[in-house]
C-alpha positions in Angstrom: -5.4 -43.3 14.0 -5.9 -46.8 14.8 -2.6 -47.2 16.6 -3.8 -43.9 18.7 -6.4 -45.5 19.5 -4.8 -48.7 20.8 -2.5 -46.3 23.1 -5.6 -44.5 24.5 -7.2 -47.5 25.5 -4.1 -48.9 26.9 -3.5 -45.6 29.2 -7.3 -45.6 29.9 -6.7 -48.9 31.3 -3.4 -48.6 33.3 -5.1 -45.6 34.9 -8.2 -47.2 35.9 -6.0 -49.9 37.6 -4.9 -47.1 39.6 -7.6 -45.0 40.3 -10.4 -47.4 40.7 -9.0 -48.9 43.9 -8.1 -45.9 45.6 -11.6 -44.4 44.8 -13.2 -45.6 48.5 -10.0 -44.4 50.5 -10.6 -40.3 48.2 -14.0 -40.5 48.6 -13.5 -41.2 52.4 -11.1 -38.3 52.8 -13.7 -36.2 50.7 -16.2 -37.1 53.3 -13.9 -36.7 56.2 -13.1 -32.9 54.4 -16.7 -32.3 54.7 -18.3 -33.7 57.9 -15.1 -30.9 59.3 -17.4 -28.3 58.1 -20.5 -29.0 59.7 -21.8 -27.9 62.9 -22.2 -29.9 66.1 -26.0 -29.8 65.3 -26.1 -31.2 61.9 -23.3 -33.6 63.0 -25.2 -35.1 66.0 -28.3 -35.6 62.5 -26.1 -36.9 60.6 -25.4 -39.4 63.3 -29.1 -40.3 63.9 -29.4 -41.2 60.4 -26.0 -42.7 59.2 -25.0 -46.3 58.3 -22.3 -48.5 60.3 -19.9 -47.1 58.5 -20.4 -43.4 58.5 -21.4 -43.1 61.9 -17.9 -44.1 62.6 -16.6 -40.9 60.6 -19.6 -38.8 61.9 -18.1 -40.1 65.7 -14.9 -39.2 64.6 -15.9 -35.9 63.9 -17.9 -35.2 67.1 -15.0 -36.2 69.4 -12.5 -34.0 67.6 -14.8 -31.2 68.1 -15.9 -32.0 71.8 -12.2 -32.3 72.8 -11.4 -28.7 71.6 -11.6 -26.7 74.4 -9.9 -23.3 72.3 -6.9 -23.3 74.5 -3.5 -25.2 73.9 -3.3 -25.6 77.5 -6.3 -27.0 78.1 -6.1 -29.5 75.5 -2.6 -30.4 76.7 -4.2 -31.2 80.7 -6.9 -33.0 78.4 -4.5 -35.1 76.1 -2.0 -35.9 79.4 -5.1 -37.1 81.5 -6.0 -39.6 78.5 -2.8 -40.3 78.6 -2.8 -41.4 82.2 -5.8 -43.3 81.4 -4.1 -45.4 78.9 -1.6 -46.1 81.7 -4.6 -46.9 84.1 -2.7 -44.1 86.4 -5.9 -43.5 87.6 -4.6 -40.5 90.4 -2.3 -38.9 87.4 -5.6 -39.1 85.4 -7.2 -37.3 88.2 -5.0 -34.5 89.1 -4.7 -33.5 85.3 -8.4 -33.6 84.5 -9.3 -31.9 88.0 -6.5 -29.1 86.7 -8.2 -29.1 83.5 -11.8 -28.8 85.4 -10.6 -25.9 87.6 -9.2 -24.0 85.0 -11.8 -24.6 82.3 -15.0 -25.1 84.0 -17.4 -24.8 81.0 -15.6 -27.4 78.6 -17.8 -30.5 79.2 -15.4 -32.9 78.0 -13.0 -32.5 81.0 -15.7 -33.2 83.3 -16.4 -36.5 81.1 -13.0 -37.4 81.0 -12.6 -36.8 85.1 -15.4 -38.6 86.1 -14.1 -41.6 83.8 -11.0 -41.5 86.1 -13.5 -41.8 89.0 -15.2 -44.4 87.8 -12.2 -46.4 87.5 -10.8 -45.2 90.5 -13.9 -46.6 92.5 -14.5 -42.6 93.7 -18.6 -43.4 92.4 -19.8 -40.3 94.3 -17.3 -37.7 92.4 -18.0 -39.5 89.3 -21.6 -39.3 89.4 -21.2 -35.4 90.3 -19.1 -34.5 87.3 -20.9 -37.2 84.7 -23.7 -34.7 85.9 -22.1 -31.3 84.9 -20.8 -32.8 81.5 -24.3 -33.5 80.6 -25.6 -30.2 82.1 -22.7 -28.6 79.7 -23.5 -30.9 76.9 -26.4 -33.1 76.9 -25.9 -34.7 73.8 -22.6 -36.8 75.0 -23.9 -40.0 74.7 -20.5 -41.5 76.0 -21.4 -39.2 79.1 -24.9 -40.8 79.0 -23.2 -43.9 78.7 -21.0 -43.6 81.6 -24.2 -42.5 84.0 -25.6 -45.9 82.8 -22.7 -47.7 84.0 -22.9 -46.4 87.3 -26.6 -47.3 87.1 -25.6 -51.2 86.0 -22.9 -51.0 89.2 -25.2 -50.3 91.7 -28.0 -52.5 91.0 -30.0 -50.2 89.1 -31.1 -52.4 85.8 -34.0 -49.9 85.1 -32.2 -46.6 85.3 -29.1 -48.2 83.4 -31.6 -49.0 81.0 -32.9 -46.1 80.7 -30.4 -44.0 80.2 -28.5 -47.0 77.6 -31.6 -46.1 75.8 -30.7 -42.8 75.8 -27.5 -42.9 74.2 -28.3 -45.1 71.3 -30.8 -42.7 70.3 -28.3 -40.3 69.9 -25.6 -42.6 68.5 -27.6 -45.3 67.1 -24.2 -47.6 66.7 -22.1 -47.4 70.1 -21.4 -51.1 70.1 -20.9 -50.5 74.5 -24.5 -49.2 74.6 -25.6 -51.9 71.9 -24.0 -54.3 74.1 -25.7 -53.1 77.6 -28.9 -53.1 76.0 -28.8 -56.4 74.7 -27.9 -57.0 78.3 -30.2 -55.3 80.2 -33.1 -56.6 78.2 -33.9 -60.0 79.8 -33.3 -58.1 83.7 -35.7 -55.0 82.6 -37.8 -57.6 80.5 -37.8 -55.1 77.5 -40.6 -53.1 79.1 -40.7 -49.5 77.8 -39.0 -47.0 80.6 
């Protein structure tokens, strides 16, 4: 019994050597397994409420399922206009996300993805227009919100960039861009309530 026993305890402990450091990457991939399962509504709560850490996951999770648009296709024009991004092919960018846009005009994200190309193309007017119908389609895209802020902060607009900074972080209470603006903004705006 007593040399049982001395095995157990030896196993017991090679295991936990093991297990115990991989415990915070399962429990991760257990979270990740669930936040997949919950809706856009009780993701976008979860956010509100979440530490550092899990609104990173929780972000995770809401891109993923903003950038479905149901069709291979579609998420093909998507994924090469981010693509052309990367590259800072702004026109390649463009002429994939307008594609995407025409052909799938109720999926919000290719409207936030196009005017992104705007922005960076200098087109302000176009990317004001489709930063506009993203939010109409989803007005919970606080990168979206984001984005109209920016335009805002470009053209001398401290109060409306504000505002709308404000707007995002209440959504997504840990964008380090909108944590950044605000922090900012504050001494031009003077941290008046908008």
């Amino acid at each position: 019994m007593g040399r049982t026993c001395t095995n157990l305890k030896a196993i017991v402990a090679a295991i936990s050597l093991v297990v115990i450091p991989c415990l915070p990457s399962i429990l991760a991939a257990q979270s990740g397994a669930n936040l997949s399962a919950l809706s856009e509504a009780e993701l976008l709560e979860r956010l509100e409420d979440a530490d550092p850490t899990d609104a990173a996951a929780v972000e995770r999770e809401l891109q993923a399922l903003w950038s479905k648009s149901g069709s291979a296709a579609m998420d093909l024009l998507l994924r090469r206009g981010r693509d052309a991004m990367e590259r800072q092919d702004w026109p390649a960018a463009i002429e994939h996300l307008t594609a995407l846009t025409d052909h799938a005009p109720d999926f919000a994200e290719g409207w936030s993805e196009r005017a992104r190309a705007f922005f960076h193309a200098e087109l302000f007017g176009p990317a004001v227009a489709d930063l506009e119908r993203a939010l109409a389609l989803n007005p919970n895209d606080y990168n979206a919100i984001f984005g109209l802020g920016q335009v805002f902060e470009f053209f001398g607009d401290p109060e409306r960039a504000y505002a709308a900074y404000e707007r995002a972080k209440a959504i997504h209470p840990y964008h380090e861009e909108v944590t950044k603006a605000l922090d900012r903004l504050s001494t031009v705006v003077g941290g008046q309530a908008l």
